[in-house]
C-alpha positions in Angstrom: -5.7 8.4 -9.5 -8.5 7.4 -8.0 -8.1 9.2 -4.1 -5.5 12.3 -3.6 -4.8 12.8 -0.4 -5.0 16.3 0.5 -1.9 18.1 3.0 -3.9 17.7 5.9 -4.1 14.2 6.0 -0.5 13.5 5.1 0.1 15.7 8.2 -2.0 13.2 10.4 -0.3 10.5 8.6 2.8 11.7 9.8 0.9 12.3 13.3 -0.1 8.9 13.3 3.1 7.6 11.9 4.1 5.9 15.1 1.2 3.3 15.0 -0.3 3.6 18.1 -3.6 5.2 19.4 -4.5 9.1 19.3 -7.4 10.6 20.2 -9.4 12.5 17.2 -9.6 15.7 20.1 -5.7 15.9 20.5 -5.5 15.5 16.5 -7.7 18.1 16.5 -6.2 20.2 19.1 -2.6 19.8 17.3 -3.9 20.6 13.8 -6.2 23.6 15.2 -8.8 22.3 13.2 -11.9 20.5 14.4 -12.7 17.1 15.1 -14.9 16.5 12.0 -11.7 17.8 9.9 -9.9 14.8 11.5 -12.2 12.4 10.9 -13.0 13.2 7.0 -9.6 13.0 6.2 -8.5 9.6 7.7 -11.6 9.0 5.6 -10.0 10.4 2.6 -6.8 8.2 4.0 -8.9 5.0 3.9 -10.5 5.6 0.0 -6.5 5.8 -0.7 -5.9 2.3 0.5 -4.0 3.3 3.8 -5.4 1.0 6.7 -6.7 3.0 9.7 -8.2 1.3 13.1 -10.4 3.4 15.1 -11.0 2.2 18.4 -13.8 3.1 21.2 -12.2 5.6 23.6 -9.1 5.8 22.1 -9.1 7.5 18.6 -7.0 6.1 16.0 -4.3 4.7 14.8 -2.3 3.4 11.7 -2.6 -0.7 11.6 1.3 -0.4 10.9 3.9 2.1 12.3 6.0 3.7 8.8 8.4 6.2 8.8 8.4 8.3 5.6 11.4 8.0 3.1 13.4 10.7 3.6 16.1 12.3 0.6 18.2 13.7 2.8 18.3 10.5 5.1 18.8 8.1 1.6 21.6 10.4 0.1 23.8 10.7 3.3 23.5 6.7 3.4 24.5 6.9 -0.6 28.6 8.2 0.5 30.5 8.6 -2.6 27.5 6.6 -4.5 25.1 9.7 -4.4 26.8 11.7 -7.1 25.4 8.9 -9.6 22.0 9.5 -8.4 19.5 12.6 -8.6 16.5 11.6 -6.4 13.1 12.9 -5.8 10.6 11.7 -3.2 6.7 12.1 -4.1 4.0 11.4 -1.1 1.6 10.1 -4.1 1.6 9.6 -7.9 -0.5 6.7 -9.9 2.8 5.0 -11.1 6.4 6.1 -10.6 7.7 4.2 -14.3 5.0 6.3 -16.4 5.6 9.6 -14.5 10.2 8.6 -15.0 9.4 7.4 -19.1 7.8 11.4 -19.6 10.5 12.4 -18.0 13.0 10.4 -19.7 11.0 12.0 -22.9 11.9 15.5 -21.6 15.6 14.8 -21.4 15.9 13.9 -17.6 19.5 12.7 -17.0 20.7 9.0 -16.1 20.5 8.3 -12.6 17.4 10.0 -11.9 15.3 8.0 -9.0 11.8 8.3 -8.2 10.3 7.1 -5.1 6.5 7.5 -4.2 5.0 6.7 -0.7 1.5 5.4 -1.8 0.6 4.6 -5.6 -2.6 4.3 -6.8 -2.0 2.3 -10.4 1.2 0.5 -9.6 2.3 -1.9 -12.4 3.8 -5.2 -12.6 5.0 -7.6 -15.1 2.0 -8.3 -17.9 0.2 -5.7 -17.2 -0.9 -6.8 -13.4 -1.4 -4.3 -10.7 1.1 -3.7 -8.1 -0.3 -3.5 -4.7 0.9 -1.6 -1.8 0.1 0.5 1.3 1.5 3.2 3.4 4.9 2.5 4.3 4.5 -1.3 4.1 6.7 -1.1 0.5 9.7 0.3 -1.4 8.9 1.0 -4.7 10.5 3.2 -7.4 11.7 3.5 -10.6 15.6 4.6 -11.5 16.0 6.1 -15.1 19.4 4.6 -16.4 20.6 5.5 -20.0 23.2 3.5 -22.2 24.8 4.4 -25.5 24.4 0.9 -27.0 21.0 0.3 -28.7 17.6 -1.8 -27.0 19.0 -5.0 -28.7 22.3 -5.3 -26.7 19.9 -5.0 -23.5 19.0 -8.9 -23.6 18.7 -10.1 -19.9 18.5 -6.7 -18.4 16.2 -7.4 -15.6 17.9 -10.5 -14.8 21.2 -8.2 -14.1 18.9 -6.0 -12.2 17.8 -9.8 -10.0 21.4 -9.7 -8.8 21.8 -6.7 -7.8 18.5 -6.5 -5.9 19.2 -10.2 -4.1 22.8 -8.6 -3.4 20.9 -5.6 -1.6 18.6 -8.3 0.0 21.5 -10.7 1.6 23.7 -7.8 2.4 21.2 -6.9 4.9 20.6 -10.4 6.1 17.3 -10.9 4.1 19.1 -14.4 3.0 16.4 -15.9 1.7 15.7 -13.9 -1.3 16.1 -16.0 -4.1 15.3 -15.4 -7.6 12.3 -16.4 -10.1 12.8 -16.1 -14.0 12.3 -13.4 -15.3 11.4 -10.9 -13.4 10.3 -11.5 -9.6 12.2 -11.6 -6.1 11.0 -14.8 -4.1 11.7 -16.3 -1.3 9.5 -20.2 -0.4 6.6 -18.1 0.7 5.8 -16.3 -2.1 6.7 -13.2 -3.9 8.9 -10.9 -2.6 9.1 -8.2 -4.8 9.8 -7.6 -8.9 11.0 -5.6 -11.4 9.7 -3.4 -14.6 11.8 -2.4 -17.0 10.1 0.1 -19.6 12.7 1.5 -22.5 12.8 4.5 -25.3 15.3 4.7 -28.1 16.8 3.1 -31.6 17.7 -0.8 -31.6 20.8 0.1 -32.0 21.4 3.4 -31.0 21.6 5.0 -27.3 18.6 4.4 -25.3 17.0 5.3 -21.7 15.4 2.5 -19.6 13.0 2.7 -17.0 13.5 0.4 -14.2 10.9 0.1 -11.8 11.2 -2.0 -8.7 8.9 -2.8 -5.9 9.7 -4.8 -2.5 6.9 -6.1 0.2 9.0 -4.7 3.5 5.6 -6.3 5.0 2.5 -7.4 4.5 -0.8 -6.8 6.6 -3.5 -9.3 6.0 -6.0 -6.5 4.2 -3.3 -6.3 1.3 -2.3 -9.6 1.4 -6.0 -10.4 0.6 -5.9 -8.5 -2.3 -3.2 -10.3 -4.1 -3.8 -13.2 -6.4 -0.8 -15.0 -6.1 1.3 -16.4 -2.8 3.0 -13.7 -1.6 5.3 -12.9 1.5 7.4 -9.8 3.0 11.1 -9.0 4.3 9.4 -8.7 7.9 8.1 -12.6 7.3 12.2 -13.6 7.1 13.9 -11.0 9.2 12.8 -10.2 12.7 15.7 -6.7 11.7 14.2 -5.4 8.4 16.7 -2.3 7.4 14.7 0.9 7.2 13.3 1.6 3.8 15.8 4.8 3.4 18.7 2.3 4.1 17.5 -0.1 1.9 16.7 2.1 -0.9 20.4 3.7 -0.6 21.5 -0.1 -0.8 19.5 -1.1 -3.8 21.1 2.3 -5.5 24.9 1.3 -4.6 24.4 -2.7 -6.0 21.9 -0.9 -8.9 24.4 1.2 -10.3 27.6 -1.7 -9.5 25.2 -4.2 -11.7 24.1 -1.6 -14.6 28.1 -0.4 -15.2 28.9 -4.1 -15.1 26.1 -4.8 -17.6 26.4 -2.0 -19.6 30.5 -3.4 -20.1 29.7 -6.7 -20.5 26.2 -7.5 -21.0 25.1 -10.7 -18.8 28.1 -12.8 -19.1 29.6 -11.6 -15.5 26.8 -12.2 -13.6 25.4 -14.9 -15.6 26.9 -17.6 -12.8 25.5 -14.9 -9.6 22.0 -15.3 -11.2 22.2 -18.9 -11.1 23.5 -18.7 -7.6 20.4 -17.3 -6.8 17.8 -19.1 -8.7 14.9 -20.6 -7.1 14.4 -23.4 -9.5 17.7 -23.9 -10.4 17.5 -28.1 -11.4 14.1 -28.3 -10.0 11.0 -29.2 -12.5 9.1 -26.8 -13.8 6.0 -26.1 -15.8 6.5 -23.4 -18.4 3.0 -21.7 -19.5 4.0 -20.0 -22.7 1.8 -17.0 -24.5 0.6 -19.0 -26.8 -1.4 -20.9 -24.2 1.0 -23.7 -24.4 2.5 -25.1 -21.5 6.3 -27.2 -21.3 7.3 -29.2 -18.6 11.0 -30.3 -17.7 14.4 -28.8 -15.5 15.2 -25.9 -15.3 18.8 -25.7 -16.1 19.3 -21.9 -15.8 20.0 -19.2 -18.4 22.0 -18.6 -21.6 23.8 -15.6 -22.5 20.9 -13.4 -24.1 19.0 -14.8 -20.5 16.5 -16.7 -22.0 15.3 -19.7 -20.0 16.8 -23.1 -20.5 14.3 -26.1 -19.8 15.1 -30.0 -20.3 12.6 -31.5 -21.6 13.2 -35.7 -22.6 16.4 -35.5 -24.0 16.1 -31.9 -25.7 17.0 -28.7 -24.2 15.2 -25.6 -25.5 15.7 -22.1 -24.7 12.4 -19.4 -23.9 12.4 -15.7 -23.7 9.1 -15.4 -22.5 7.0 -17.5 -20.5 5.3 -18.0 -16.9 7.0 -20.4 -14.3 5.6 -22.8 -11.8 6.6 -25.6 -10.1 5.4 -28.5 -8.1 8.8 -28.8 -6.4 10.6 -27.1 -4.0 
């Protein structure tokens, strides 16, 4: 980790949390710790990523307002769902999926859910970083165990799609679509994605980590830092749901989807993902590992979730592969 922020600035963080201007004497005077103190840990706050304005006469301030996830807050909002789920909240960790796969190591049971405020090595899908800032994202990782073996868990993360777009347009976010195999769109760019790490026999039980990670917005400094179009739920929703409600959300459709899959594999939500696809008919360039790229129609998935692509008069079928398109 490259920047750990110490328990003084998490309690200006929370000071600040608000987003508007406060002097660095009446941080000071609330801390009971001197003005220096203040200003070397927004420092420490700024080597961490978080973005902090500082303004002539008037102190500082965050460049977005957050409000911290709260367990107490996401488990109420959970009902009956919460006895599925055991969750933990962490201010700071490099990357929730490594910190739940030791865990997972160690026994940890099914349902546990770990959320972290600001990480500092956040992964994504072939081994890109995952970007964020304070407050600005949801991001966690669920541990979820099932008693068949890693090769009846074929389309996974596309059963995970659903239940995150389900999440998505259930609090009017209706323009979250889907992008095979792994990422939450919507026609601006990414949304969000998923990670799914797993441990166990091919044909025994197993533990998976699912990892998950959604722009709730996206301030111009981070957007910069991405290399690929992105957008944010704030960008198609002038009501974005709190991130605690939205996280208890996510968990309800999360565990619907994983029972559902774990009964019946993809086929049940095969038709849903589809629903949600957005490339579904639409031609597509398909860049393949091998450095090879295929053009043609998307035509949806098969069974084991693998892309189907017409291309001429032949239909083939990919597990692996990077979309793009020229049309939308």
């Amino acid at each position: 980790m490259k920047t750990v922020l110490s328990a003084r600035t998490w309690q200006l963080l929370q000071l600040l949390a608000d987003g508007k201007f406060q002097s660095g004497v009446a941080l000071a005077a609330h801390l009971k710790v001197s003005r220096a103190t203040v200003f070397n840990a927004l420092q420490q706050a700024e080597a961490a990523g978080v973005l902090v304005q500082r303004g002539n006469g008037r102190g500082y301030r965050l460049s977005e307002a957050w409000t911290a996830l709260d367990a107490d807050v996401i488990t109420a909002a959970l009902g009956a769902g919460q006895q599925k789920f055991k969750l933990e909240i962490l201010p700071q960790a490099t990357s929730s999926n490594a910190l739940l796969l030791q865990r997972a190591a160690a026994g940890a049971p099914s349902g546990s859910v770990l959320a972290v405020e600001l990480q500092s090595a956040g992964r994504g899908r072939m081994g890109r970083t995952w970007h964020t800032g304070l407050g600005n994202a949801l991001t966690f990782s669920l541990l979820w165990r099932f008693d068949c073996g890693l090769n009846a868990l074929s389309g996974l993360s596309l059963a995970v799609g659903v239940a995150i777009v389900r999440a998505l347009h259930a609090t009017k976010i209706d323009a979250a679509q889907l992008k095979w195999p792994n990422d939450v769109v919507c026609a601006e760019g990414k949304l969000g994605g998923v990670l799914i790490e797993a441990q166990g026999d091919m044909s025994g039980r197993c533990a998976v980590i699912i990892g998950i990670g959604i722009n709730c917005s996206l301030p111009l400094p981070l957007a910069q830092r991405i290399d690929q179009a992105a957008s944010a739920l704030n960008h198609l929703s002038t009501i974005v749901p709190p991130r605690n409600q939205l996280l208890a959300r996510l968990l309800r459709e999360l565990a619907s989807v994983l029972d559902e899959f774990a009964a019946h594999g993809l086929q049940n939500l095969r038709a849903e993902w589809q629903d949600y696809h957005a490339y579904q008919n639409l031609p597509i360039s398909l860049s393949l590992p091998d450095g090879s790229v295929v053009s043609g129609t998307a035509l949806g998935i098969n069974e084991r979730g693998e892309l189907s692509v017409q291309s001429g008069t032949q239909v083939r079928h990919f597990n692996s592969g990077e979309v793009g398109t020229t049309a939308r």
